[in-house]
C-alpha positions as CSV (number, residue, x, y, z in Angstrom):
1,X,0.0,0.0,0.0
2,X,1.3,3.8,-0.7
3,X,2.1,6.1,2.1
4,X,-0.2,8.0,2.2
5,X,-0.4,12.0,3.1
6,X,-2.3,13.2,5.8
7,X,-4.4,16.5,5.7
8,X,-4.3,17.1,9.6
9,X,-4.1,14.9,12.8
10,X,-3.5,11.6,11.1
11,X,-7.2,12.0,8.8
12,X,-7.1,11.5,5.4
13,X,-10.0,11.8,2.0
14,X,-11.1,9.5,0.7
15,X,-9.0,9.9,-2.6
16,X,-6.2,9.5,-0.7
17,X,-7.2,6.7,0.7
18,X,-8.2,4.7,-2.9
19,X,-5.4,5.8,-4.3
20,X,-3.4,4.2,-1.6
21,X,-4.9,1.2,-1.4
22,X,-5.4,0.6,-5.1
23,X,-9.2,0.8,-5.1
24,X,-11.8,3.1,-6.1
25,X,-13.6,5.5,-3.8
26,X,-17.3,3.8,-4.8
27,X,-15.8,0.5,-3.1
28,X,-14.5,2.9,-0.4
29,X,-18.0,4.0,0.3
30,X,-19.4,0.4,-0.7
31,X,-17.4,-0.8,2.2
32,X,-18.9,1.2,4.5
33,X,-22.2,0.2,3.8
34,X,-21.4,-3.5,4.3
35,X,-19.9,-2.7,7.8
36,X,-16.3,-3.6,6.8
37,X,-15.0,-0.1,7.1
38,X,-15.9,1.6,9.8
39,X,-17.9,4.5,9.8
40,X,-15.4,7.7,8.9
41,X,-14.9,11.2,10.4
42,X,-16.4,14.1,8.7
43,X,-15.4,17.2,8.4
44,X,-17.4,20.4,9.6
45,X,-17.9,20.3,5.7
46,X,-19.2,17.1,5.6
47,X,-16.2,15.3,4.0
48,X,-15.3,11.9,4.8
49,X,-11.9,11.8,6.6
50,X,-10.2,8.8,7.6
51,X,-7.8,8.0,9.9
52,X,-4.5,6.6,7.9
53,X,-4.8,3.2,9.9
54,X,-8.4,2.3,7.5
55,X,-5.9,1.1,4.9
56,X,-5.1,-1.9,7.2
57,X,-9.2,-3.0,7.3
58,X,-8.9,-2.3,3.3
59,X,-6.1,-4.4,2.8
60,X,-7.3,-7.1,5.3
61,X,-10.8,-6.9,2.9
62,X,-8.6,-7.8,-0.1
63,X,-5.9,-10.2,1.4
64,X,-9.3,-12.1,2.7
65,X,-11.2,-11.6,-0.8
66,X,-7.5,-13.2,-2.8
67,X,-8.5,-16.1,-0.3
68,X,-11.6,-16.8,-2.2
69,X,-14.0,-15.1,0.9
70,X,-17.3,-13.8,0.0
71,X,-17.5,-9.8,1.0
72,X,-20.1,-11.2,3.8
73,X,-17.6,-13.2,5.1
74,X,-14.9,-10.4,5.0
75,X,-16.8,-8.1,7.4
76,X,-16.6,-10.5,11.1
77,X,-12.8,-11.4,9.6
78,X,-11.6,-8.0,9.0
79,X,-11.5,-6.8,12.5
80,X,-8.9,-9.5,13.2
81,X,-6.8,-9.1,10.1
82,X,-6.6,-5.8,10.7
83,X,-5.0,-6.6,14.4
84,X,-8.3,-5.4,15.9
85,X,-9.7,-6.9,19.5
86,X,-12.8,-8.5,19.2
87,X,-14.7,-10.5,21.7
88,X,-15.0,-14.2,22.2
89,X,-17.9,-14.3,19.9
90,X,-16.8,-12.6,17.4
91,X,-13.2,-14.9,17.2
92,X,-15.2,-18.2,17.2
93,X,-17.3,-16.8,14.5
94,X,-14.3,-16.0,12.6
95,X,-12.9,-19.8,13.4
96,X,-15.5,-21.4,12.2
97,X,-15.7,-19.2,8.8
98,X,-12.1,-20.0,8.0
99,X,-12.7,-23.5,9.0
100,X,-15.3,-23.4,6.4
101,X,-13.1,-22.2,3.9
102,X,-10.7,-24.7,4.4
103,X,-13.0,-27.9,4.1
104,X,-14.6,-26.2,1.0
105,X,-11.4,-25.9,-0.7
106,X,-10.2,-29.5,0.5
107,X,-13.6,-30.6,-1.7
108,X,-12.6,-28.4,-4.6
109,X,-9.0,-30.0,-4.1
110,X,-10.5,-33.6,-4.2
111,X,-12.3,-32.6,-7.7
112,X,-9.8,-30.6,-9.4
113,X,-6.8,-33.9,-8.5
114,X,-9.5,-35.8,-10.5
115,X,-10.5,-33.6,-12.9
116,X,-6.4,-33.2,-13.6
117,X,-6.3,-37.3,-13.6
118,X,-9.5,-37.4,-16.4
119,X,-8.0,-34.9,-18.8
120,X,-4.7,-36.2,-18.6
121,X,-5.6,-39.5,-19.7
122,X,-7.1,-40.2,-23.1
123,X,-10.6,-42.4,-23.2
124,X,-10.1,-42.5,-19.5
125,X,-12.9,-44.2,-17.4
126,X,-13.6,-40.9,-15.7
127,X,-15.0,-38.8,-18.3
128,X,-14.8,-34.9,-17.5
129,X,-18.8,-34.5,-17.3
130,X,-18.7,-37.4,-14.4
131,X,-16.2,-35.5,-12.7
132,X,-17.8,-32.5,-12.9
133,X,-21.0,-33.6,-12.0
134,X,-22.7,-32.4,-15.5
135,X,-23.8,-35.8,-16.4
136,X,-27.6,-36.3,-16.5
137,X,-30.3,-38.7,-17.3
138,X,-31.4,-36.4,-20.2
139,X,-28.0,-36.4,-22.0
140,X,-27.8,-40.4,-21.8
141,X,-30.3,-40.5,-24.2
């Protein structure tokens, strides 16, 4: 993430803050309204400004979304990667998300090591569609 400059007392816009992180300001405010931003500062203007530290819930939101999490599962799991305290709730919540995660991609492991198996081999006895699931009674016949 870019340094980036504060205005006064730490607070940034939210410009600054996109163009920090690498995002746009619409998924800067579209954060917000999914909770996984906090609510910002405004000015006596009425300007968003952000304390500097938001870039650590933003880049939290995108390390978690490279992980394959949903944004519905980035808001209770941004807190932590952000080095946030949250209650006991909250963590097991967050445990049993990622433990989620984990036995969904062990499933998706188990298909792709076959699918990689029936495309390797040619005429193999595992035909893609049966791997895949796509196989029905209609296209038997």
């Amino acid at each position: 993430m870019t340094r980036v400059s504060d205005d006064h007392a730490g607070m940034v816009s939210i410009g600054q803050l996109a163009k920090a992180a690498g995002i746009s300001s619409r998924t800067i405010r579209y954060y917000e309204q999914l909770g996984i931003l906090p609510e910002p500062r405004r000015s006596p203007g009425g300007t968003r400004k952000y304390p500097i530290e938001y870039g650590g819930y933003i880049a939290a939101a995108l390390a978690l979304k490279d992980l394959g999490f949903r944004l519905d599962e980035v808001k209770p799991l941004a807190r932590l990667a952000a080095g946030k305290s949250v209650s006991k709730g909250q963590r097991d919540a967050a445990a049993r998300l990622v433990e989620d995660k984990i036995e969904t991609l062990a499933r998706q492991v188990t298909v792709l090591r076959r699918l990689h198996a029936s495309v390797r081999v040619p005429d193999s006895d595992l035909p893609v569609s049966a791997v895949l699931g796509t196989l029905s009674d209609d296209s038997a016949g």
